[in-house]
C-alpha positions in Angstrom: 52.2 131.1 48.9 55.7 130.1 48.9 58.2 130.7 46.1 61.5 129.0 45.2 64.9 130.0 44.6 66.1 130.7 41.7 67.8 128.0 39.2 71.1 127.7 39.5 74.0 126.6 36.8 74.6 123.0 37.5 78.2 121.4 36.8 78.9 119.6 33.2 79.4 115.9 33.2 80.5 115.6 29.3 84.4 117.1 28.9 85.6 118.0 25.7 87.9 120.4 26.7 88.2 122.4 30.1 88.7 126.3 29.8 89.9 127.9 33.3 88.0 131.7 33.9 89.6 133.9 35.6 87.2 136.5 36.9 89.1 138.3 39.4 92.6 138.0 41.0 90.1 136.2 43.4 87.5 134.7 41.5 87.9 132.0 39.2 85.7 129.1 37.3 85.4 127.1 34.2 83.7 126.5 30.8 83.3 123.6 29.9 82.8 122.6 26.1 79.7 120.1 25.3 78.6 119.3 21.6 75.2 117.1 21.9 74.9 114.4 19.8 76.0 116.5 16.1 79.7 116.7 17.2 81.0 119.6 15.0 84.2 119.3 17.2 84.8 115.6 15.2 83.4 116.9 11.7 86.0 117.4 8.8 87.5 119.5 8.4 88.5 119.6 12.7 89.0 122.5 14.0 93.1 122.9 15.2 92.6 126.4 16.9 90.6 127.8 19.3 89.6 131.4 20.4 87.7 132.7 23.7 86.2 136.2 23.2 84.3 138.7 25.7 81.6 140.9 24.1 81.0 143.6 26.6 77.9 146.0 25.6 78.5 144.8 21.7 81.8 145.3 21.5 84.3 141.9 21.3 87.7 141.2 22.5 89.5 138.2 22.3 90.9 137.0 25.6 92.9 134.0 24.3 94.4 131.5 21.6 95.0 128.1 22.0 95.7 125.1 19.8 93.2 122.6 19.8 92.7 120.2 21.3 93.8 121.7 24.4 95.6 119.3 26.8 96.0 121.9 29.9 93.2 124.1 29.2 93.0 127.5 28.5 93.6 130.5 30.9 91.9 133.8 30.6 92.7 136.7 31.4 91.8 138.7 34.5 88.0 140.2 34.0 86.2 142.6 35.7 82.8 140.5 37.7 81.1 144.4 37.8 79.4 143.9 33.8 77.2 141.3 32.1 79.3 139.3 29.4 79.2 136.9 27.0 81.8 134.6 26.8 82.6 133.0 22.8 84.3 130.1 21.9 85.2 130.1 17.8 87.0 126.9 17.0 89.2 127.7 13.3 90.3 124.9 10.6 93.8 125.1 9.4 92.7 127.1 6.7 91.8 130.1 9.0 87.9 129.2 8.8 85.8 129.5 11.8 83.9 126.0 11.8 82.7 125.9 15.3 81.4 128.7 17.6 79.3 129.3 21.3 78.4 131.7 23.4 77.1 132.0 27.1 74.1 133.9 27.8 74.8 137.0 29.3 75.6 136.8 32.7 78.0 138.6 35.2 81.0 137.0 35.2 81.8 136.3 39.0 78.4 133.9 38.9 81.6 131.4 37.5 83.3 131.6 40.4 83.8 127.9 42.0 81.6 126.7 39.2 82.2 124.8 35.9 79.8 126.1 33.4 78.6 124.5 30.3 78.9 125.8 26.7 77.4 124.3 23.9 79.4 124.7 20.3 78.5 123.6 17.4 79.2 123.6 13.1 78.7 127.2 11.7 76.4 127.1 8.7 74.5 123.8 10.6 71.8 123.0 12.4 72.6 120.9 15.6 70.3 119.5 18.1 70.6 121.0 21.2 72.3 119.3 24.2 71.2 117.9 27.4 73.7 119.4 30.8 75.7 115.9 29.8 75.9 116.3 26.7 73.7 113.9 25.1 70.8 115.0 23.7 67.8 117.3 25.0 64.6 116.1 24.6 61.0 117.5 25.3 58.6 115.7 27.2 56.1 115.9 24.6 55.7 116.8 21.4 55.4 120.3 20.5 51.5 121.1 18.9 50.8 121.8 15.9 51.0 125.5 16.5 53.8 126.0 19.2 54.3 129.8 20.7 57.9 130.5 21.4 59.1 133.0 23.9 62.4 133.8 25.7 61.9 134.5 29.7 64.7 136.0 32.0 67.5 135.7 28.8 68.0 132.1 29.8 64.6 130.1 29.1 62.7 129.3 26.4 59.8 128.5 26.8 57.2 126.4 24.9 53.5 126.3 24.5 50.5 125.2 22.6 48.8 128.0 20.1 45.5 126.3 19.7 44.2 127.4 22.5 43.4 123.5 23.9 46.6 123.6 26.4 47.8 125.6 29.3 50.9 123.7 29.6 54.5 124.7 28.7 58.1 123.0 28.1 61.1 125.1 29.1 64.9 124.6 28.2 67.6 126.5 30.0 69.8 128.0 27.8 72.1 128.5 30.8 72.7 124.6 32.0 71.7 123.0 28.5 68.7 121.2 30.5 65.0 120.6 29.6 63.3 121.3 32.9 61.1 119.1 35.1 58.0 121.1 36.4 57.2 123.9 34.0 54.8 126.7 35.3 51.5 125.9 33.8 49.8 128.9 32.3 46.7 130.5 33.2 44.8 130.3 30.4 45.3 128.2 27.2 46.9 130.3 25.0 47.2 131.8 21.6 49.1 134.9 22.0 51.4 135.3 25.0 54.2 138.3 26.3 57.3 138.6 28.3 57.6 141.7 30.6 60.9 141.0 33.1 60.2 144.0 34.9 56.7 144.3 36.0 55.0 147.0 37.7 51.7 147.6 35.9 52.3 151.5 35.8 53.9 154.3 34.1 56.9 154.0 37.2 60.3 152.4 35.7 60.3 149.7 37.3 63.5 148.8 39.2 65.2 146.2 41.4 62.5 146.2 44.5 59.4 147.3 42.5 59.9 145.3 39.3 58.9 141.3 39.1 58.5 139.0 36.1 55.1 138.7 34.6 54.0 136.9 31.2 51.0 138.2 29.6 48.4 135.0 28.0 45.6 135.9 26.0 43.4 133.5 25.5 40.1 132.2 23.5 37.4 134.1 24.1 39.2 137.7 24.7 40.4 136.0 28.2 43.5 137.6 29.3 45.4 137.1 32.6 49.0 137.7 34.3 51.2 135.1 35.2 53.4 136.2 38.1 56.8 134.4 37.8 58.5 136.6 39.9 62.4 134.5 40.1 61.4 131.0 39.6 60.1 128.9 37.4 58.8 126.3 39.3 54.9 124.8 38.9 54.2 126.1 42.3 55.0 129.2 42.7 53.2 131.4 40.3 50.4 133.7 41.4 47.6 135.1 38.0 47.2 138.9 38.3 44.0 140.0 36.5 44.6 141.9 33.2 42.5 144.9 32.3 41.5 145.7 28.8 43.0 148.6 27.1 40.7 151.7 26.4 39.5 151.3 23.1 40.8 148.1 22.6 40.0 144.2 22.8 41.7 141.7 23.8 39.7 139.0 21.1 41.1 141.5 18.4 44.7 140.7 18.8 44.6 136.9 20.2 46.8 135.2 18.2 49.2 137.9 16.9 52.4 137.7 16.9 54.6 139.2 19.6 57.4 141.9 18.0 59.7 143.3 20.6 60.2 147.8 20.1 64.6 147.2 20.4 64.7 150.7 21.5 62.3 150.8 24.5 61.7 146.9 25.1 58.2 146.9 24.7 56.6 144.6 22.3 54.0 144.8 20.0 51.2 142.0 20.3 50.0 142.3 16.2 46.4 141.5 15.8 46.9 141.4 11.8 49.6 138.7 12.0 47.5 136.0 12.8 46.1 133.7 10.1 42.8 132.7 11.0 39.7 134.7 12.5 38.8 138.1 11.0 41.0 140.4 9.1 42.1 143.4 12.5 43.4 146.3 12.6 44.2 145.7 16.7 47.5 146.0 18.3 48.3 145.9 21.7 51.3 147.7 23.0 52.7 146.7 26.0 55.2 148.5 27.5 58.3 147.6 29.5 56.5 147.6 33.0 53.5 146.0 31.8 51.1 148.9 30.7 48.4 147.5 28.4 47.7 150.2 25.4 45.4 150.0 22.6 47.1 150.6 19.3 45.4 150.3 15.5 46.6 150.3 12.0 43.9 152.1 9.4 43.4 148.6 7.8 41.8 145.5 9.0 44.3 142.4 7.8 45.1 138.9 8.6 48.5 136.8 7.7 50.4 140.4 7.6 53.9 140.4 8.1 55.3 142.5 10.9 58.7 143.7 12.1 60.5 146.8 14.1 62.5 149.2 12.6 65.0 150.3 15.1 64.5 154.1 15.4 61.7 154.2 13.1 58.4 152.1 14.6 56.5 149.0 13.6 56.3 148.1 10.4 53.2 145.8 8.7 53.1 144.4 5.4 50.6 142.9 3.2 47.8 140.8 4.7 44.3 140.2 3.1 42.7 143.8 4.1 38.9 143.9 4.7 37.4 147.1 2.7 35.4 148.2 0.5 37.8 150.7 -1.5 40.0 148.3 -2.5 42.1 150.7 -5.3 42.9 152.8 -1.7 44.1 149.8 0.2 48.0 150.3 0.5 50.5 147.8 1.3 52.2 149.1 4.3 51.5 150.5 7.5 54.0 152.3 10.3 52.7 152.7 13.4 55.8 155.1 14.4 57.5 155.5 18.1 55.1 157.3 20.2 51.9 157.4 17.9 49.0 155.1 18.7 47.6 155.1 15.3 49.8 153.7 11.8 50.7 155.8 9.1 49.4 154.7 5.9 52.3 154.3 3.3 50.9 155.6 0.4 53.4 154.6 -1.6 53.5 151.3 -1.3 50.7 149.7 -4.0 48.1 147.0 -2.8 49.4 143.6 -1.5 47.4 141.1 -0.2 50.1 138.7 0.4 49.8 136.3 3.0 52.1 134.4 5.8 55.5 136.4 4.3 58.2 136.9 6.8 59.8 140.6 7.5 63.4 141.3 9.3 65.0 144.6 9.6 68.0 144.0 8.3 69.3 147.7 10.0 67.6 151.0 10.7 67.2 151.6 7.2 66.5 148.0 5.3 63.9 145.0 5.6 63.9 141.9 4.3 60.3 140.8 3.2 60.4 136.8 2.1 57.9 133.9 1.8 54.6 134.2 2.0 51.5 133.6 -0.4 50.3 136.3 -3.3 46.3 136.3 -3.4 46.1 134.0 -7.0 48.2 131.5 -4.8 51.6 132.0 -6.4 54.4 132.6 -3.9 55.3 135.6 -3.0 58.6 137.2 -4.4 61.5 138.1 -1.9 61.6 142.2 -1.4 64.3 144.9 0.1 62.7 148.0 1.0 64.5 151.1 2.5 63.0 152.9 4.9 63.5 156.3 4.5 63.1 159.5 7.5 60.3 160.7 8.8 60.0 163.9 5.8 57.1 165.3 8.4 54.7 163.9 11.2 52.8 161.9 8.8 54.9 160.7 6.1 57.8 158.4 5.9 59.5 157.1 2.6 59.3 153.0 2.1 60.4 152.0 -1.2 62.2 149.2 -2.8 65.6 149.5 -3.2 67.8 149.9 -6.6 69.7 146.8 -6.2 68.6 143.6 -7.8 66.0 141.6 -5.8 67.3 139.0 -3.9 66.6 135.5 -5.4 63.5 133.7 -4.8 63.1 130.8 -2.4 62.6 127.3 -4.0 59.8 126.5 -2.4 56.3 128.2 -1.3 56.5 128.7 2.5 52.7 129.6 3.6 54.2 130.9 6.9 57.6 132.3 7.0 59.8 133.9 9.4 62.9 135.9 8.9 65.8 136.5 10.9 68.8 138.8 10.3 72.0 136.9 10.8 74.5 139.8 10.0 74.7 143.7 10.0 73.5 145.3 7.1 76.7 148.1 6.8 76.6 146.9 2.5 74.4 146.0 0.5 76.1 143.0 0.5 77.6 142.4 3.6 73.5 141.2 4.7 72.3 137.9 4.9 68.7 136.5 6.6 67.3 132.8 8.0 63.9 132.4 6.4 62.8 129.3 8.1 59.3 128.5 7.2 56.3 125.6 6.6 55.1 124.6 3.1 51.8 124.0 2.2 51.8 120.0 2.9 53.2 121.3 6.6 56.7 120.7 6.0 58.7 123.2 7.5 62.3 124.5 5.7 65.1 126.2 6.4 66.6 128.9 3.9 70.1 131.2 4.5 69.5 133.9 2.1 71.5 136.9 0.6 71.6 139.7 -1.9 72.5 137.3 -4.4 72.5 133.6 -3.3 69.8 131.4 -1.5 71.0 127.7 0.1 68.9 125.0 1.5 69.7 124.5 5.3 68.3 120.5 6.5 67.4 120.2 9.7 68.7 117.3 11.7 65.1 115.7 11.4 62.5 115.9 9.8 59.8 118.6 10.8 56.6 120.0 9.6 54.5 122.9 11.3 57.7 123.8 13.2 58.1 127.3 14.7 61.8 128.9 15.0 63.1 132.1 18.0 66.1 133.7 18.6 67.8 132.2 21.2 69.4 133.9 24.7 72.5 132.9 23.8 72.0 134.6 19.9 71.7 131.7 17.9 68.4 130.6 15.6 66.1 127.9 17.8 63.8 125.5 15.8 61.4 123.5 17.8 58.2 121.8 16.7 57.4 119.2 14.3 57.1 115.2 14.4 60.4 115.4 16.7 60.6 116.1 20.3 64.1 117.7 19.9 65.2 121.4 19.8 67.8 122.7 16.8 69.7 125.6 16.7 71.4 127.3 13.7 74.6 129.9 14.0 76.0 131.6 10.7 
């Protein structure tokens, strides 16, 4: 078996403006500033001033001011090359308004030594289709399916494939070069549910920089399962499939087609049986931890089309979802399947609610956003805050909804939404969520909500069954649809 190098960051063709990097008192590279074909650098009103911010472990410091456009570039500071950065580009209007903004990935910053690296900006408060390395546009080499699966690998790709289970084939898009990629790997089974682990070792040992590999998890029709070993390419040829054991007690077939949910504290992720929308109503979830470990973990109601997200701090929390049982006045709500317990805590509190294809964000430790979605008559579903209390003992947590006035409805009846948290919830107000979602003729839509306010966000083009992911570099990714091109969306 032979394996390739890995990719490396190519050199921009398109200049809009060069910015010089300096990494070291020895190192020293370049950004370069590309737009795609949705120019926000051209849209009124123009940006006229430019700052370049480093966010090291969450915290930001600007590096330098310039008027724009910049006719000699701009010069940044000395950095340290011994920490992984993120480099930001916010381009302000005369009136002091930020109307265009970037980031890198995060990457270490001496990989820009002798190297001009892309950096894609576009309109805040806009979609924009993503960019090709030369700044035209990227396009896939096919059309997404009907059902695309999303997932990030290595913080640079994301990578694309078909959810019906009737394709092994994937599409991947550096984040990194701005560059849809020729040979994708091929997975090993056509999947419906699938699950990034970057550092591999299939045992309880942390993995580390000898022991650890890249590995994505596909599970497949038939409770099929298998390993993908990507180890540092991502080339068609150099994959090897590891076999993938079944959990004790658990099932692969049970959780096929579930939703991935990544633990933020631990990076695990949660593959949610109850998520998906079709099959039976399970109560299945497979953990799998941050070095591959497959564990079999269960809520204490069977559903399908739940809503799911992680509470930071708190566990994995599961909404709604027609629930299969008999005592239907003791079905509850909610679920919380807290850090370290196999088994979800019911939430008493919480009445019945068999609602259907809603998104959930955390909007914090403390809040989620619960939007979209289908009620059981076939109304939509109204828009929810709950707070999530602390644990008050080792069975009983406090989920509730909270004083303030619910946050408005959305305009339309999304079947299947998704929710994403675009900022901090420090207020009450301060909070505000991307519900991006498909209606029930298939048309997918776009939605920036807020405690008080909801606005209508067009896409670019037109798209119907369209699934959305946050990208490596932070921003919202939309791909799917009657279009073969990729949007993304920045507050």
């Amino acid at each position: 078996m032979t394996r390739r190098a890995r990719i490396r960051a190519g050199v921009g063709l398109g200049v809009v403006t060069s910015i010089v990097v300096a990494c070291t008192a020895t190192l020293q590279g370049g950004l370069t500033l590309i737009t795609g074909p949705d120019d926000g650098l051209t849209q009124l009103p123009v940006p006229t001033h430019l700052r370049v911010q480093l966010v090291v472990n969450g915290q930001t410091t600007i590096v330098s001011e310039a008027g724009f456009p910049a006719t000699n570039g701009i010069t940044l500071p000395s950095q340290s090359s011994a920490t992984i950065d993120t480099l930001t580009v916010v381009g302000f209007d005369d009136a002091g308004d930020a109307v265009v903004s970037g980031s890198t990935i995060p990457i270490s910053l001496d990989q820009l030594s002798g190297i001009t690296l892309n950096l894609f900006v576009q309109r805040t408060a806009q979609f924009s289709r993503l960019p090709s390395g030369d700044g035209g546009t990227a396009f896939l080499a096919t059309p997404p399916s009907t059902k695309p699966i999303l997932t990030t690998i290595y913080s640079r790709y994301l990578m694309i494939a078909d959810g019906t289970g009737k394709s092994a084939a994937t599409q991947l898009y550096d984040t990194l070069t701005w560059n849809v990629l020729a040979a994708p790997p091929p997975l090993p089974l056509k999947p419906l549910s699938i699950a990034f682990v970057p550092g591999f070792t299939g045992s309880d040992a942390a993995a580390d920089a000898t022991a650890g590999f890249a590995a994505l998890l596909t599970l497949g029709v038939d409770g099929s399962a298998a390993w993908l070993d990507l180890t540092d390419s991502v080339s068609a040829d150099a994959e090897v499939t590891l076999e993938a054991s079944v959990p004790d007690g658990g099932s692969f077939s049970a959780v096929a087609g579930g939703q991935s949910v990544f633990d933020s504290d631990d990076g695990s992720l949660f593959v949610v049986g109850a998520t998906r929308t079709t099959g039976a109503p399970t109560a299945a979830i497979l953990h799998v931890t941050s070095t591959g470990v497959l564990q079999a973990f269960s809520l204490n109601v069977a559903r399908r089309g739940a809503a799911a997200t992680y509470v930071p701090g708190k566990g994995l929390l599961v909404f709604g979802g027609n629930a299969a049982t008999d005592a239907a006045s003791e079905m509850t709500g909610a679920e919380l399947l807290p850090n370290g317990s196999s088994l979800a805590t019911v939430l008493k509190n919480i009445p019945l609610d068999t609602t259907t294809g809603a998104g959930a964000s955390a909007l914090d430790s403390s809040d989620v956003l619960l939007a979209g979605g289908i009620m059981a008559g076939g109304a939509a579903a109204p828009t929810r805050l709950y707070h999530v209390g602390d644990l008050t003992g080792t069975t009983t947590m406090t989920l509730k909804l909270t004083a303030e006035a619910a946050p408005p409805m959305l305009p339309v009846k999304l079947a299947l939404a998704q929710a994403f948290t675009l900022a901090p919830n420090g207020t009450k107000s301060a909070w505000s969520a991307m519900i991006v979602g498909t209606e029930t003729s298939g048309v997918t839509s776009a939605y920036e909500l807020n405690a008080s306010t909801v606005t209508a966000v067009p896409f670019r083009v037109p798209r119907a069954h369209a699934q959305a992911i946050t990208l490596p570099n932070g921003s919202i990714g939309v791909v799917g649809g009657d279009a073969t091109t990729l949007e993304s969306f920045i507050p």
